[in-house]
C-alpha atoms as one frame of an Amber mdcrd trajectory, in Angstrom:
protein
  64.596 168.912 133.831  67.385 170.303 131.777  67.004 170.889 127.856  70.584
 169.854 125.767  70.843 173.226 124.326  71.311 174.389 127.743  74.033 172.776
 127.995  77.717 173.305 127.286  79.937 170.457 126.587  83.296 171.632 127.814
  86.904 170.098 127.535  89.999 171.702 129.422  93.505 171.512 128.956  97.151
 172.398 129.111 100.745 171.289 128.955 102.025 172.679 131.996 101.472 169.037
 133.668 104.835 168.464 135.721 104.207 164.577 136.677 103.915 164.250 133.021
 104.953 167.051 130.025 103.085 168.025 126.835 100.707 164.687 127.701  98.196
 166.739 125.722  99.597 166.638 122.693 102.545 163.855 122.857 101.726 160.864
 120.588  99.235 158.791 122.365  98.373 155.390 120.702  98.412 157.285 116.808
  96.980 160.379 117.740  96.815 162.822 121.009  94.907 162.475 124.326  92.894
 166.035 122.936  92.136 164.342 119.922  90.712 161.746 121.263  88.158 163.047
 123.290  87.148 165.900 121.030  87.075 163.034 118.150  84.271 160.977 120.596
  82.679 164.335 121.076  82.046 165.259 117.343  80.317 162.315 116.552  77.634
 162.354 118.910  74.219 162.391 118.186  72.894 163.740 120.998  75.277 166.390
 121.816  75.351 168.920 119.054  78.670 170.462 117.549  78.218 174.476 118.656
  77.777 173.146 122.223  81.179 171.704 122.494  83.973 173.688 123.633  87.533
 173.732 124.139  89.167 175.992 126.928  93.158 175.752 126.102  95.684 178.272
 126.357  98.556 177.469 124.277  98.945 176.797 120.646  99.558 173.170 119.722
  96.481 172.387 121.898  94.300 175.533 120.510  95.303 173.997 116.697  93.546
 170.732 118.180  90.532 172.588 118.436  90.583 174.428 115.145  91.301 171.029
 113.345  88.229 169.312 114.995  85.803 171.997 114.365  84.265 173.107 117.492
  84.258 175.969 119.725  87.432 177.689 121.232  87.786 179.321 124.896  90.667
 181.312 125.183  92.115 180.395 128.381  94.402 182.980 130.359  98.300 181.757
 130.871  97.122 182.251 134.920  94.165 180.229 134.776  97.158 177.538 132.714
  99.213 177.539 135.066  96.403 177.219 138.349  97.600 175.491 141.651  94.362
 175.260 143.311  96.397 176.760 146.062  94.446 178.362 149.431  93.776 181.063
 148.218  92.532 180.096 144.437  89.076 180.973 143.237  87.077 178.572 141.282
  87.052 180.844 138.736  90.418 181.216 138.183  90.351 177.841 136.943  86.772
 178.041 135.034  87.202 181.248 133.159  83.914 180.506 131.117  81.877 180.698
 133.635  80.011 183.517 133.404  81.054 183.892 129.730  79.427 181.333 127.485
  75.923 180.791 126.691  75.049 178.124 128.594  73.292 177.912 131.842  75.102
 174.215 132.177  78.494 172.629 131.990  79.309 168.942 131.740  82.914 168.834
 131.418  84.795 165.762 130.503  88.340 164.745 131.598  90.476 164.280 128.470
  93.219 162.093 130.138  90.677 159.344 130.010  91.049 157.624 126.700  89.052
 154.541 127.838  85.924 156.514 128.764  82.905 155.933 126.061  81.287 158.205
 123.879  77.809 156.103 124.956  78.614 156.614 128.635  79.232 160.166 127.804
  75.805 160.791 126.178  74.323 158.988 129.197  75.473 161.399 131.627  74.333
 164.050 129.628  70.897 162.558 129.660  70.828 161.278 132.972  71.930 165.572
 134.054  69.372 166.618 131.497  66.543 164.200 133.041  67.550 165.404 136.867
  66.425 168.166 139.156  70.128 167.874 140.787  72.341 171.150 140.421  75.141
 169.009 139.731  76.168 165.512 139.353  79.487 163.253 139.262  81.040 160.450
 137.765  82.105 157.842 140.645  83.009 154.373 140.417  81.471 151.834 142.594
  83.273 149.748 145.132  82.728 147.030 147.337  86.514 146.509 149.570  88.032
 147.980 152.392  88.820 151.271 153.613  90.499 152.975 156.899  90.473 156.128
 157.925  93.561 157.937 158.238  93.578 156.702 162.679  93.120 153.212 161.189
  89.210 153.114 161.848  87.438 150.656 159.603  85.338 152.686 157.335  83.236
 149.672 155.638  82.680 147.317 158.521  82.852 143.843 158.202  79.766 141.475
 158.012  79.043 138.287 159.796  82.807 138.368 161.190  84.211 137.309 157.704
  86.501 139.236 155.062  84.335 138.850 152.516  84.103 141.759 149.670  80.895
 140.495 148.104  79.296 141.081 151.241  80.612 144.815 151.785  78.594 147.995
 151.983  79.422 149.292 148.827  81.176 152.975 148.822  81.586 155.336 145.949
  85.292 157.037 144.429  85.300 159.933 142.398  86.177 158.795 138.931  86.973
 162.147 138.014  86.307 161.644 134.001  82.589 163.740 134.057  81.148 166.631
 135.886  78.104 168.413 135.717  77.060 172.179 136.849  75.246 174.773 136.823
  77.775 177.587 135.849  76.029 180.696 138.216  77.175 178.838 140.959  80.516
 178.940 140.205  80.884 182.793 140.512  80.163 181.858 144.244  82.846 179.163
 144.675  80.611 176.139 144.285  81.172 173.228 141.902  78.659 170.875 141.283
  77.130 171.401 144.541  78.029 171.139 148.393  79.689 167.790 148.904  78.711
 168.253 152.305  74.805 167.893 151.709  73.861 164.219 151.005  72.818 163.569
 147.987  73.015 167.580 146.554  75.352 166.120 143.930  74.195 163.385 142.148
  76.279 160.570 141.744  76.830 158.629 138.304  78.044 155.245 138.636  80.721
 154.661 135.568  82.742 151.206 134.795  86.444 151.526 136.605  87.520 149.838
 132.919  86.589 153.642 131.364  88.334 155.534 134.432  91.803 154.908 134.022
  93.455 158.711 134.452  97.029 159.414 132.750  98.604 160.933 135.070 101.914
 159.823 135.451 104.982 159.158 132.899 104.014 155.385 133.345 100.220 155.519
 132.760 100.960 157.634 129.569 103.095 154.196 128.316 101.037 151.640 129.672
  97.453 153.525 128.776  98.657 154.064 125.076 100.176 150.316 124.447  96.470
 149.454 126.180  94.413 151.549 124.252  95.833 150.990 120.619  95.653 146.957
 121.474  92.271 147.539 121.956  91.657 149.906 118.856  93.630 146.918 116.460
């Protein structure tokens, strides 16, 4: 068991995106990508405002953070600019680590504008209520996969293509994330994926998963999500 003030509420960002510029802090449906999480954020109930943070770098974004009234991290240009390369550290890339007051992270992707504020606070509580180190967002599936030799991954049952019937397999959403931050300082995140069941999986909706990624998400997403706002 886990108690909220534990726990640190963390959003990271930064505009050096290649596949798609500035998406932090272009015009996204009437406001900004940022905004939009942090603005889900701030009106929780459950999470309160001094454990939300904001690790940014540059300016426009850090003025995101001022305007919505929570904490900032003062991200390093280096950790900005991270490649997750072979030779990268975790905490290159998660600076705070060892350096906010927190024993716990969940950190929440701000490229997904779909994802809830209630299935937010549910994987808070869900962490909060587990003995897992760390836990992550996945969506469930029920189709077909092959390996990379063309193996069949999810066989088939009683001979017929039938998805209703399939084992049913799990894909990072990659919207939430929960850790313990010690472990970081030792390269692990979350936990070791190569444990069953060490990280906890959290089934999430694919309708709240949709990523911006690329220059034709960023259109389609914002027409999508301001249709939905009106």
């Amino acid at each position: 068991m886990k108690k909220m003030e534990e726990v640190a509420v963390l959003v990271q960002a930064r505009l050096s995106s290649q596949r798609c510029p500035q998406k932090m802090v272009r015009p996204f449906a009437g406001s900004t990508l940022t905004e939009i999480t942090l603005q889900k954020l701030v009106k929780s109930e459950l999470i309160p405002t001094q454990n939300i943070y904001l690790s940014v770098f540059e300016e426009p974004l850090k003025e995101i953070g001022k305007r919505a009234g929570i904490n900032l991290f003062e991200r390093s240009e280096r950790s900005a600019l991270w490649d997750g390369g072979p030779d990268a550290h975790l905490t290159e890339m998660y600076e705070w680590w060892d350096k906010i007051p927190f024993k716990y992270v969940v950190m929440v992707n701000a490229c997904t504008p779909f994802l809830e504020l209630a299935t937010i606070e549910s994987f808070i509580s869900a962490y909060c209520e587990s003995d897992s180190m760390g836990m992550f967002a996945v969506m469930e599936k029920m189709n077909y996969f092959w390996d990379d030799n063309y193996n069949l991954l999810t066989p088939l049952r009683d001979g017929a293509m039938n998805t209703k019937n399939v084992q049913k397999t799990y894909e990072g959403a990659h919207c939430l994330y929960a850790s313990r931050l010690d472990t970081i300082g030792n390269g692990i995140w979350m936990g070791d994926f190569s444990i069953a069941g060490e990280i906890e999986l959290f089934p999430v909706h694919e309708k709240e998963c949709f990523d911006v990624d690329y220059e034709w998400e960023f259109e389609v997403y914002s027409q999508l999500y301001e249709a939905l706002q009106s």
